[in-house]
C-alpha positions as CSV (number, residue, x, y, z in Angstrom):
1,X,-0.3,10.7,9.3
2,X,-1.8,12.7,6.2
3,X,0.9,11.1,3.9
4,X,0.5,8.1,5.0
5,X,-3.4,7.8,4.2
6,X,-2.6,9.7,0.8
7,X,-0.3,6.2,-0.1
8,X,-2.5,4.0,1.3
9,X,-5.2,5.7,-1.3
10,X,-2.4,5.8,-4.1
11,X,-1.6,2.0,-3.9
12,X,-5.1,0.9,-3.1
13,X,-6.0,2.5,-6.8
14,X,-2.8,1.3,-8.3
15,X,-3.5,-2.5,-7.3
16,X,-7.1,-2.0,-8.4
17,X,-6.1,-1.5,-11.5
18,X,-3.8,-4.6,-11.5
19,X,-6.5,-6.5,-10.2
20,X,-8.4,-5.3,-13.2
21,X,-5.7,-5.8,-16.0
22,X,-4.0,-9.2,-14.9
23,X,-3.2,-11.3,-17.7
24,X,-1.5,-14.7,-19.0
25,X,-0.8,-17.8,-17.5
26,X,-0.3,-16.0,-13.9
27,X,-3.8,-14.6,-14.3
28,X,-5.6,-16.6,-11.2
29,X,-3.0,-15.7,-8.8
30,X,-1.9,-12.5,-10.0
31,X,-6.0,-11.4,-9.9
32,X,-6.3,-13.0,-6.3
33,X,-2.7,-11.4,-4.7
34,X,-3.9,-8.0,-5.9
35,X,-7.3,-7.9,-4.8
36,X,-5.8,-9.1,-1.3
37,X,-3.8,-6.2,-1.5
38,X,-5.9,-3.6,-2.6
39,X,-8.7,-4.7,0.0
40,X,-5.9,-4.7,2.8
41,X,-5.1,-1.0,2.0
42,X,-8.2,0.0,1.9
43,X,-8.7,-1.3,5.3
44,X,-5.4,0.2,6.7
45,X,-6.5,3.5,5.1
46,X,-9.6,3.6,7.2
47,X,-7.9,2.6,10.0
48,X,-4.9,5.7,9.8
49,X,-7.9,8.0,9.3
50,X,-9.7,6.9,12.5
51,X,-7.0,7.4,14.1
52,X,-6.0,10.3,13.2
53,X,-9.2,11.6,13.8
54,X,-9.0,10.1,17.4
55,X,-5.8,10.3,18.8
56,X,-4.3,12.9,17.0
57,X,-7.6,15.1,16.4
58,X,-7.1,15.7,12.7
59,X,-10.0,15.6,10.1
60,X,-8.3,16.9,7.6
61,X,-7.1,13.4,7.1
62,X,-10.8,12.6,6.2
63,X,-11.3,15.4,3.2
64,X,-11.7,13.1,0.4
65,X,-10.8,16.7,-1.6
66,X,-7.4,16.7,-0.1
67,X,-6.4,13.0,-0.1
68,X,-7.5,12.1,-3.7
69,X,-5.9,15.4,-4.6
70,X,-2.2,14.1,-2.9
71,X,-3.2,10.4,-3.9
72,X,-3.3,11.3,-7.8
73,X,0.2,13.2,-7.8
74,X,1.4,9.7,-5.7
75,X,0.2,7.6,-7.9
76,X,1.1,9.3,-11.2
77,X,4.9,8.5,-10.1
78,X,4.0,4.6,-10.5
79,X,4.3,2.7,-13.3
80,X,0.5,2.8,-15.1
81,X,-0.2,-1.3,-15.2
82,X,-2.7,-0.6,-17.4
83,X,-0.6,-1.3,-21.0
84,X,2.5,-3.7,-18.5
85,X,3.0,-7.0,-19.2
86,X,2.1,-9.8,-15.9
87,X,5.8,-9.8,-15.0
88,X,6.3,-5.7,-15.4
89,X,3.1,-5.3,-13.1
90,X,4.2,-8.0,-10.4
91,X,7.9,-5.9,-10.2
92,X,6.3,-2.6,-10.3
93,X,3.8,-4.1,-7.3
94,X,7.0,-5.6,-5.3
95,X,8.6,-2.3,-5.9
96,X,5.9,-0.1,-4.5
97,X,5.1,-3.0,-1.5
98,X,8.5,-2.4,-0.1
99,X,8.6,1.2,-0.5
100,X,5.6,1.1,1.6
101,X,7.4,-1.2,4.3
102,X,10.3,1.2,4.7
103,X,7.4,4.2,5.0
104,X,5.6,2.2,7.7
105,X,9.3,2.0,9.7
106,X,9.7,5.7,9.1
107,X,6.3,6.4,10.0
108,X,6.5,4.5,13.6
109,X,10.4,5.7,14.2
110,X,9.0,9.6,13.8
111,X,6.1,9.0,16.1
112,X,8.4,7.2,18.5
113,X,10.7,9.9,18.3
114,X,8.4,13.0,18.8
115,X,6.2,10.9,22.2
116,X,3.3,10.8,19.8
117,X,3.6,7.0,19.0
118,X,0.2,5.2,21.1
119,X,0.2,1.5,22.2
120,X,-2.4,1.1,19.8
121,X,-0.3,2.7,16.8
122,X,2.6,0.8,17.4
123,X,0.3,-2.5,16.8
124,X,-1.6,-1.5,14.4
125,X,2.1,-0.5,12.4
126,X,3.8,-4.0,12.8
127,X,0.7,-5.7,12.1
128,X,0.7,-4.1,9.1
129,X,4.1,-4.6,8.6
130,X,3.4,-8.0,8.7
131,X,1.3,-8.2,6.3
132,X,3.3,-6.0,4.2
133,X,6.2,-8.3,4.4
134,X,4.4,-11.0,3.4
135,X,2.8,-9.2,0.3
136,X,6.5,-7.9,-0.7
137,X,7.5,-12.6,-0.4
138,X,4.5,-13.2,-2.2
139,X,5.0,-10.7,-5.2
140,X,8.8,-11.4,-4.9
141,X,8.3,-15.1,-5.8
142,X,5.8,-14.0,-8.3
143,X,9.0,-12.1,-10.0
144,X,11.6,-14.9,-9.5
145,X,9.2,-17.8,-11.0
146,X,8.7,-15.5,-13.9
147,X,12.6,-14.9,-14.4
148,X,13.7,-18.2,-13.6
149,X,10.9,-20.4,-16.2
């Protein structure tokens, strides 16, 4: 579950920074849709590292030394949204939303796999899937609009 707290950390930061450098005629919703996001990993990455810490008994996971360490190598292999333009950062943000979605199925399928997969885990993966999904429709018609106007 390491990894999977390190990207939590590494798009948390990533759609900070969005939230921070929106621009144009998008701004409003852009500066809304990514603060949702980065506040909603923020609160899944407390959540992996309690539990973690309580059902699989590791606090390494907590070490803000090794996480931060692992979450800047992660998210130096994003796009920086710092100089992008709206429509560049809403792609890049689709992008790394689904690649998170197919992490979470990888995630829960490994667990499942190796008996190590709680009740508790299971829900807490599909409801974050959930949301997921509908971060990756939001962004997605964020993209089309621009494409299509």
């Amino acid at each position: 579950m390491f990894i999977h707290a390190v990207v939590l950390q590494a798009m948390r930061a990533w759609f900070h920074a969005a939230h921070h450098v929106t621009k144009g005629t998008g701004f409003n919703g852009d500066h809304e849709l990514y603060g949702e996001i980065y506040v909603a990993m923020q609160n899944y990455y407390d959540v992996v590292v309690e539990k973690s810490i309580g059902v699989a008994g590791s606090v390494e996971v907590a070490s803000p030394h090794k996480i931060m360490k692992d979450a800047t190598n992660v998210v130096m292999t994003y796009p920086d949204p710092v100089h992008m333009t709206s429509l560049a950062i809403a792609s890049a943000g689709h992008g790394l939303v689904v690649k998170y979605g197919e992490l979470l199925k990888q995630l829960n399928e490994m667990m499942e796999q190796c008996g190590c997969l709680t009740l508790g885990l299971d829900d807490f993966h599909a409801a974050t899937a959930n949301a997921v999904e509908t971060f990756a429709y939001k962004l997605g018609q964020r993209v089309k609009s621009e494409i299509q106007d």
